[in-house]
N, C-alpha and C positions, 0 to 999 in steps of 0.2 A: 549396436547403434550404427557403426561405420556400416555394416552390410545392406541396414534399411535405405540408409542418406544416398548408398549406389544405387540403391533400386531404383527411388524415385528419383536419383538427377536421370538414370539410366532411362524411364520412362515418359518424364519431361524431355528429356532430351528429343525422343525418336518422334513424339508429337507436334516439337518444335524442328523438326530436322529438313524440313521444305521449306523454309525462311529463309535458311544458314547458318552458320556456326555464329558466326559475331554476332548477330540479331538473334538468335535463340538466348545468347550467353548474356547479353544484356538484359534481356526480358527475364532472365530468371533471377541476375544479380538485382534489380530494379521492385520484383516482386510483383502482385498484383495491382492493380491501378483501383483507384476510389471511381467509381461511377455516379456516385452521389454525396454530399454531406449528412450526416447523421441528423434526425431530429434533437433539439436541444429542450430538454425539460425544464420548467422554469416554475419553482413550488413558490407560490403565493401562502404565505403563513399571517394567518389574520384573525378577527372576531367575523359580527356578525354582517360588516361593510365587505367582507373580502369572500365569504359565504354567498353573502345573496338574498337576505334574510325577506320574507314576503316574497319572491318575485317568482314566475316559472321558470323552466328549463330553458336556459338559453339568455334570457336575460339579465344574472344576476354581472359582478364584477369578471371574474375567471373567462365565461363563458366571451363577455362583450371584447373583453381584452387579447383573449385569442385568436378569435376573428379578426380583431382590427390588425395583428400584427402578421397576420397570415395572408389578409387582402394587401399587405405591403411588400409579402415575399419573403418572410422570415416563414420557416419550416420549425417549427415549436409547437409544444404541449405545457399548456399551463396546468398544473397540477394545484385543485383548490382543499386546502388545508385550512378553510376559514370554519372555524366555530363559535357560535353564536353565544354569545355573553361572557366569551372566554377574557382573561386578561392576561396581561404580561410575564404571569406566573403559571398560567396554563401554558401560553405557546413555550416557554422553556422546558415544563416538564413535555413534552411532545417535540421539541426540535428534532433529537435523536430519531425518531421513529419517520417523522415529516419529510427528512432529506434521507432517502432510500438511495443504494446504491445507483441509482439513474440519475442523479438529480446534476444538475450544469449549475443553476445560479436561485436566487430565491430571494425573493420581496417581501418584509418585514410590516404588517400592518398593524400594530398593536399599541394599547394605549388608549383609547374611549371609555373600554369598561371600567381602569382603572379611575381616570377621571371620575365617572357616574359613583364611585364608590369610594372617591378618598382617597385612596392608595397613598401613601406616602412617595414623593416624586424618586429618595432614590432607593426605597425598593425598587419603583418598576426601571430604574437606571442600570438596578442591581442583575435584575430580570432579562432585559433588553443586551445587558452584557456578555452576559452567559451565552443567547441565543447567541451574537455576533461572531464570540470566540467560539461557537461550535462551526460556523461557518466556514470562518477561517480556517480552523483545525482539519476540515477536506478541501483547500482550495478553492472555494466556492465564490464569487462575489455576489455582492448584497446591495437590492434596492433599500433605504429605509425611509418609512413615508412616512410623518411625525404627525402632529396635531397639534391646535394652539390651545392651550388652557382657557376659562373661562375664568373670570377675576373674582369668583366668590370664594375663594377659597385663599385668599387674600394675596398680595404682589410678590409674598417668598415664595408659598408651591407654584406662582403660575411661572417664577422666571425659572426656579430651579426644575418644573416640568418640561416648559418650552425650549429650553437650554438642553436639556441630556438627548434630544435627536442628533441636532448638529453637533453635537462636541464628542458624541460615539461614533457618528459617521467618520469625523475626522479621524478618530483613534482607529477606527479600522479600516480607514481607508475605504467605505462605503459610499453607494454615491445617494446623495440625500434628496428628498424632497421634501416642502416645509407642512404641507398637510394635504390628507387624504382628500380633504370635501373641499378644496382651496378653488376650484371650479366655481361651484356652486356657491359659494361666499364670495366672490367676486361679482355672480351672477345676479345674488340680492341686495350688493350697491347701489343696482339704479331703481331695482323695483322689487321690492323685500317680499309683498305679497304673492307676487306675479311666479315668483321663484320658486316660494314654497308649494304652491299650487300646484306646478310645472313639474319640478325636478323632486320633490318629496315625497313618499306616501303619504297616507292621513296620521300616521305616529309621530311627524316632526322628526323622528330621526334619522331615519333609513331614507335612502334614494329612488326611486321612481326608477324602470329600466330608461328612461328620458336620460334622468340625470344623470347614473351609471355612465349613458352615451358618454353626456359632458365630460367625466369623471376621467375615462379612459382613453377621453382627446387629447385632456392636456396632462395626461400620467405618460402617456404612450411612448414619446420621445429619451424622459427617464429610463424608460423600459428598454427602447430598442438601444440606449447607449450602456446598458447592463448586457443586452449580448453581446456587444461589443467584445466584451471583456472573462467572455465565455472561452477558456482553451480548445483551440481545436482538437476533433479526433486524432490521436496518433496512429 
């Protein structure tokens, strides 16, 4: 081992040996320099809102979101992990695989399908927990983008559903946002038909690549304040 480490100071040396002695010797104590920052992966783990569900290549969530934060000068890859009709107990059994040793940070989209199906609000709490503390457990931080329940399912699952976003972000120190489609319900405040027309497909549930736009307007800042909080390369 000592006779390799002569080699090569030995041969750094003689490369560096027209500079001088001080300035070779600091360039090599110093090491090589970064010429660029590394791309930052950012797995979007969702159903069929984070998928893209109906839409072509380039227009679904992932796709619009990348774009927008790359015409801003972030150098990222959004990696889209959205399956379609999944719920809060799919993306858990899949977290492990979803955050691949590349991964920097990761946005939590889950919770619709549970809704459409009953879910007991804290299974999917239960659900949503697990994903969080896998997060955690690589250092990772996490967008979590919630939904608001719909009141037929009566004032205790909608508070105990609406409730377990915000009260996990805090517990993991996530940074939260209160729902995915909150654009677009804002949007049919003033003019309900105009909206759906606009920003929906003809299924009422999914987004128009229009709305998507919307979507990823007012998500985007969320976002760029999650790489924020992305480690740098060492």
């Amino acid at each position: 081992m000592t006779e390799r480490l002569g080699s090569l100071f030995s041969g750094a040396y003689g490369a560096l040996a027209g500079i001088g002695k001080a300035a070779a010797l600091a360039l090599l104590v110093a090491g090589p320099a970064h010429t660029q920052e590394e791309t930052v992966t950012l797995v979007a783990l969702g159903d069929s809102l984070t998928q893209g569900y109906g839409l072509i290549d380039g227009q679904g969530f992932v796709p619009q979101l990348q774009a927008w934060l790359r015409a801003r000068g972030h150098d990222v890859e959004v990696q889209n992990h959205g399956v379609s009709g999944d719920t809060t107990a799919g993306g858990l059994a899949r977290v492990g695989w979803a955050l691949g040793p590349e991964a920097d940070a990761m946005i939590v989209a889950l919770g619709g399908n549970d809704l459409l199906r009953g879910i007991p609000p804290e299974a999917a709490r239960a659900n949503l927990d697990g994903i969080l503390a896998e997060a955690e457990a690589r250092g990772l931080p996490v967008l979590l983008v919630g939904l608001t329940a719909p009141g037929n399912y009566g004032p205790e699952y909608k508070a105990a559903f609406d409730a377990m976003y915000p009260e996990l972000a805090a517990q993991y120190g996530a940074i939260h946002v209160e729902s995915f489609l909150g654009a677009l319900e804002a949007a049919a405040e003033s003019d309900r038909n105009a909206a759906i027309a606009r920003y929906m497909q003809p299924d009422g549930l999914h987004p128009s690549a229009e709305g998507v736009a919307l979507i990823v307007e007012a998500l985007g800042p969320s976002v760029e304040d999650l790489l924020e909080r992305v480690d740098p390369p060492s």
